[in-house]
C-alpha positions as protocol buffer text, in pm:
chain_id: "A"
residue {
  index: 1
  type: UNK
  ca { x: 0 y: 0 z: 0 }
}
residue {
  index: 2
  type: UNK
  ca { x: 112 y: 360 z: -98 }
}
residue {
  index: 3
  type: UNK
  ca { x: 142 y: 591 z: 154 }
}
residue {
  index: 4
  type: UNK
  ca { x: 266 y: 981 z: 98 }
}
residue {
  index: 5
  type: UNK
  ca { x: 264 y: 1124 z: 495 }
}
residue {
  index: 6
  type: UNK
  ca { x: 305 y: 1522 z: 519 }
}
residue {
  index: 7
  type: UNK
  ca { x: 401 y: 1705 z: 808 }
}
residue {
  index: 8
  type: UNK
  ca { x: 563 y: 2054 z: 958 }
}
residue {
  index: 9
  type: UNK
  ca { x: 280 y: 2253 z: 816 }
}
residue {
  index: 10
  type: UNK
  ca { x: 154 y: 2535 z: 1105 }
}
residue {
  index: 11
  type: UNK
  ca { x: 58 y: 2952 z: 1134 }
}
residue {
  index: 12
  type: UNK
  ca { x: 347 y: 3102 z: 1132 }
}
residue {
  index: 13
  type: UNK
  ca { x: 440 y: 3514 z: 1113 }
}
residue {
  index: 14
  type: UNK
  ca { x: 528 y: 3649 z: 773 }
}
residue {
  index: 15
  type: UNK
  ca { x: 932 y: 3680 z: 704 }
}
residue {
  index: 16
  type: UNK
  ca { x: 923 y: 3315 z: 913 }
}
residue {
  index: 17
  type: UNK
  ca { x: 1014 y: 2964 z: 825 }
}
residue {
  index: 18
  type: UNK
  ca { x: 857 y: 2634 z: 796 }
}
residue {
  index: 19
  type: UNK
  ca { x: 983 y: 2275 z: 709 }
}
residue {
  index: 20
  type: UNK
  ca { x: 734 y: 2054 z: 539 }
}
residue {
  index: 21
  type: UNK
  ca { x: 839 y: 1663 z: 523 }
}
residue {
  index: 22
  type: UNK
  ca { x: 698 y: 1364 z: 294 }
}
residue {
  index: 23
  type: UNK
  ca { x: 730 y: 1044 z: 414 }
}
residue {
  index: 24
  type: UNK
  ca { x: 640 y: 799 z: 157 }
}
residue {
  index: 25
  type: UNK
  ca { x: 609 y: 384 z: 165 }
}
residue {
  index: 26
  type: UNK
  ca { x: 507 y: 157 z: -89 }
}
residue {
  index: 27
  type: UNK
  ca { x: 717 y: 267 z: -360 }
}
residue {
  index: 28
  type: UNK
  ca { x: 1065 y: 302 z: -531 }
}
residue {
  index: 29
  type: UNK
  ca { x: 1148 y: 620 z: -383 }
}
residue {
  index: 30
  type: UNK
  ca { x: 1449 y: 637 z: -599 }
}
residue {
  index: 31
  type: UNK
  ca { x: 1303 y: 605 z: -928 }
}
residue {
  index: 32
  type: UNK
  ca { x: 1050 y: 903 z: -843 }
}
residue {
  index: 33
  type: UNK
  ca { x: 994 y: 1275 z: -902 }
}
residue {
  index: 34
  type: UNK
  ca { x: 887 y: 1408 z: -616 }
}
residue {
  index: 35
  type: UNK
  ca { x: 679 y: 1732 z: -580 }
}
residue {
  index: 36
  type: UNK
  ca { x: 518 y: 1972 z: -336 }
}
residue {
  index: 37
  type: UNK
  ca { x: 177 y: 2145 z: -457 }
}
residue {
  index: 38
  type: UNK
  ca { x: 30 y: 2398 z: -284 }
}
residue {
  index: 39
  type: UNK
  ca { x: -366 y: 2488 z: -321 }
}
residue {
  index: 40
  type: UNK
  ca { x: -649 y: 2766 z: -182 }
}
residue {
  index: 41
  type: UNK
  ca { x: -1014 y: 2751 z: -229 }
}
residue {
  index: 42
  type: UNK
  ca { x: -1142 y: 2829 z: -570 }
}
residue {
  index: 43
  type: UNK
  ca { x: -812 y: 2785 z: -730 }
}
residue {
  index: 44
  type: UNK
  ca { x: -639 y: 2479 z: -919 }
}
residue {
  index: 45
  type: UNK
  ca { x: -338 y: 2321 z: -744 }
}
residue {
  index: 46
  type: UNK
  ca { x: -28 y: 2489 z: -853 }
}
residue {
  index: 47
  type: UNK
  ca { x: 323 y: 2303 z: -876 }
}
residue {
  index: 48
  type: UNK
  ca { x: 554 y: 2464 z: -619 }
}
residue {
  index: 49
  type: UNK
  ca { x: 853 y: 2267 z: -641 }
}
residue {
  index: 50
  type: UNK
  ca { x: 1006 y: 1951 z: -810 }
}
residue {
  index: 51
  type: UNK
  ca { x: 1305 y: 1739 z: -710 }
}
residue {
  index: 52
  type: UNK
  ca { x: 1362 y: 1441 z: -993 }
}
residue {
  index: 53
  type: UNK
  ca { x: 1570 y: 1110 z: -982 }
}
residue {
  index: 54
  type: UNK
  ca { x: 1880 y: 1267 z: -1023 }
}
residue {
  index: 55
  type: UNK
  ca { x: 1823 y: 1544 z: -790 }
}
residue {
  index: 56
  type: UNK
  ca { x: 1773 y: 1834 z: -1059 }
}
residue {
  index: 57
  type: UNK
  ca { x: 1533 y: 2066 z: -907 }
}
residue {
  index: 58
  type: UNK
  ca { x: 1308 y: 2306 z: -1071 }
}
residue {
  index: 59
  type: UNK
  ca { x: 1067 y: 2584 z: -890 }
}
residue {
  index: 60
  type: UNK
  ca { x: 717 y: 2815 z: -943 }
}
residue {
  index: 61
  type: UNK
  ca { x: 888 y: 3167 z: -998 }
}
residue {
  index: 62
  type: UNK
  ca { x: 707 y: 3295 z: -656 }
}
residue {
  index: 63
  type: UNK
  ca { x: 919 y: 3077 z: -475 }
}
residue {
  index: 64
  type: UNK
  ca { x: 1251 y: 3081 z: -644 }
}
residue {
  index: 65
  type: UNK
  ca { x: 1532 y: 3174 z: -358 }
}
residue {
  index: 66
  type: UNK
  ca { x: 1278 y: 3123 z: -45 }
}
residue {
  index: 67
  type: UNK
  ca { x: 1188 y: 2777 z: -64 }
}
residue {
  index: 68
  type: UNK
  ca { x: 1426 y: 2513 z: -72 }
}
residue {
  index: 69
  type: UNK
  ca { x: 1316 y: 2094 z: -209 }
}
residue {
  index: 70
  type: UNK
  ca { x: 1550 y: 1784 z: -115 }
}
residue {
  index: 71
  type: UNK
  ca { x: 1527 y: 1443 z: -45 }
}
residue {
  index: 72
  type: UNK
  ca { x: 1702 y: 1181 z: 203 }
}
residue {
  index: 73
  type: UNK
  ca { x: 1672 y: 833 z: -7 }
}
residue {
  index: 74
  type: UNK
  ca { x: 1742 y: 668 z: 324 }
}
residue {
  index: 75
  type: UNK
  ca { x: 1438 y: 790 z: 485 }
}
residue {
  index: 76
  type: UNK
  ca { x: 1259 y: 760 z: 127 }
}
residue {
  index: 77
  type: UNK
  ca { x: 1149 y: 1135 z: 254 }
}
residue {
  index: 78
  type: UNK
  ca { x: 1122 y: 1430 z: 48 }
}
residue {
  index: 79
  type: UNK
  ca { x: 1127 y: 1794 z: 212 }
}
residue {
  index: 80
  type: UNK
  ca { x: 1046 y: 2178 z: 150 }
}
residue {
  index: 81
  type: UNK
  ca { x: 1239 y: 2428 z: 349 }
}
residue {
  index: 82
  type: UNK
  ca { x: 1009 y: 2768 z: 357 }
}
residue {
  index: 83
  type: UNK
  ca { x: 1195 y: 3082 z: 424 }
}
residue {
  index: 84
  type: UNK
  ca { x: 1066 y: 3384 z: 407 }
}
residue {
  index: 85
  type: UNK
  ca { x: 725 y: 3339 z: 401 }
}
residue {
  index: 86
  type: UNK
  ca { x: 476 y: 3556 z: 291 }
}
residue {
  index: 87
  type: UNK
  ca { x: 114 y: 3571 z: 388 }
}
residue {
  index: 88
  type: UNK
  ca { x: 65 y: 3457 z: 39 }
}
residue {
  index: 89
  type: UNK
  ca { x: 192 y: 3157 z: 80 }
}
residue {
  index: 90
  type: UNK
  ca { x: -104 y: 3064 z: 281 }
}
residue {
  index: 91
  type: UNK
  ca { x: -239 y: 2743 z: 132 }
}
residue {
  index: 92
  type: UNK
  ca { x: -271 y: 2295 z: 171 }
}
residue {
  index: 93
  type: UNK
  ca { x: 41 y: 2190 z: 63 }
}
residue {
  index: 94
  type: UNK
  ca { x: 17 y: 1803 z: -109 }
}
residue {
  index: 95
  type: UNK
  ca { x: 347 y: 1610 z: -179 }
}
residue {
  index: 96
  type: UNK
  ca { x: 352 y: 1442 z: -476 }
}
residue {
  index: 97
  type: UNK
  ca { x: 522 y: 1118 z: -596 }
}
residue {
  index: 98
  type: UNK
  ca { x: 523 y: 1089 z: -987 }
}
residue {
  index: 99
  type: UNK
  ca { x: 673 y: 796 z: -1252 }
}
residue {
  index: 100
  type: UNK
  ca { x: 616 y: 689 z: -1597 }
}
residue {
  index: 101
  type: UNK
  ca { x: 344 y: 469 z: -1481 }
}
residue {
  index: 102
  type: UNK
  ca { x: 162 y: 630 z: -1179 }
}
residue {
  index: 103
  type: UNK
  ca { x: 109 y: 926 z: -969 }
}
residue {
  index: 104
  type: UNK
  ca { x: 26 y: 950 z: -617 }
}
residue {
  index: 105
  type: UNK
  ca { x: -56 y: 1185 z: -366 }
}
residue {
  index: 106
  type: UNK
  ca { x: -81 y: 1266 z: 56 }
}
residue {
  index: 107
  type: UNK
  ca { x: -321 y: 1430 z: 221 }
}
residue {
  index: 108
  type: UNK
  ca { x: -216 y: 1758 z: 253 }
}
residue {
  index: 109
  type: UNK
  ca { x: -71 y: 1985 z: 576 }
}
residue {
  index: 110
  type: UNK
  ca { x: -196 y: 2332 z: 595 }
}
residue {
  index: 111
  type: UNK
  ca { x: 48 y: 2622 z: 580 }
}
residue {
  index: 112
  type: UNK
  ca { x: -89 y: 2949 z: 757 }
}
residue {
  index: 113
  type: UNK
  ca { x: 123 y: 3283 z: 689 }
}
residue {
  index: 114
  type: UNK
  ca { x: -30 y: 3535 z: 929 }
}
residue {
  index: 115
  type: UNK
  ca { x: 85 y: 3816 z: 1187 }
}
């Protein structure tokens, strides 16, 4: 059975940092992308960032040089380091495991940016 477990999501002040993990079972962890997605009512899940097999990275401009992605294959655990947050940042943040042949996701941890 998959499982994709997120954590580290909280309120925190604006300018302030979070670290979101992914711990995922079931699968190859090595021979999968792994994302974070963030999402607020009324819109459509946006891509935040992307960490692939061989640890190329790639990032949604509004996060590029705040928020950090990595992965420990021994802990088959993906992570998002949040600095400087912004109240717009505010959203359910989903990890993502992706290959050629399936996609999965976890349940979400919400991220609150808020003085």
């Amino acid at each position: 059975q998959v499982q994709l477990v997120e954590s580290g999501g909280g309120l925190v002040q604006p300018g302030g940092s979070l670290r979101l993990s992914c711990a995922t079972s079931g699968i190859n962890f090595r021979r999968y992308a792994m994302g974070w997605y963030r999402q607020t009512p009324g819109k459509p899940r946006e891509l935040v960032a992307t960490i692939f097999s061989n640890d190329l990275t790639n990032y949604a401009d509004s996060v590029k040089g705040r928020f950090t992605i990595s992965r420990d294959t021994a802990k088959n655990t993906v992570y998002l380091q949040m600095n400087s947050l912004k109240p717009e940042d505010t959203a359910v943040y989903y990890c993502n495991a992706r290959s050629t042949l399936a996609t999965y996701w976890g349940q979400g941890t919400q991220v609150t940016v808020s003085s």
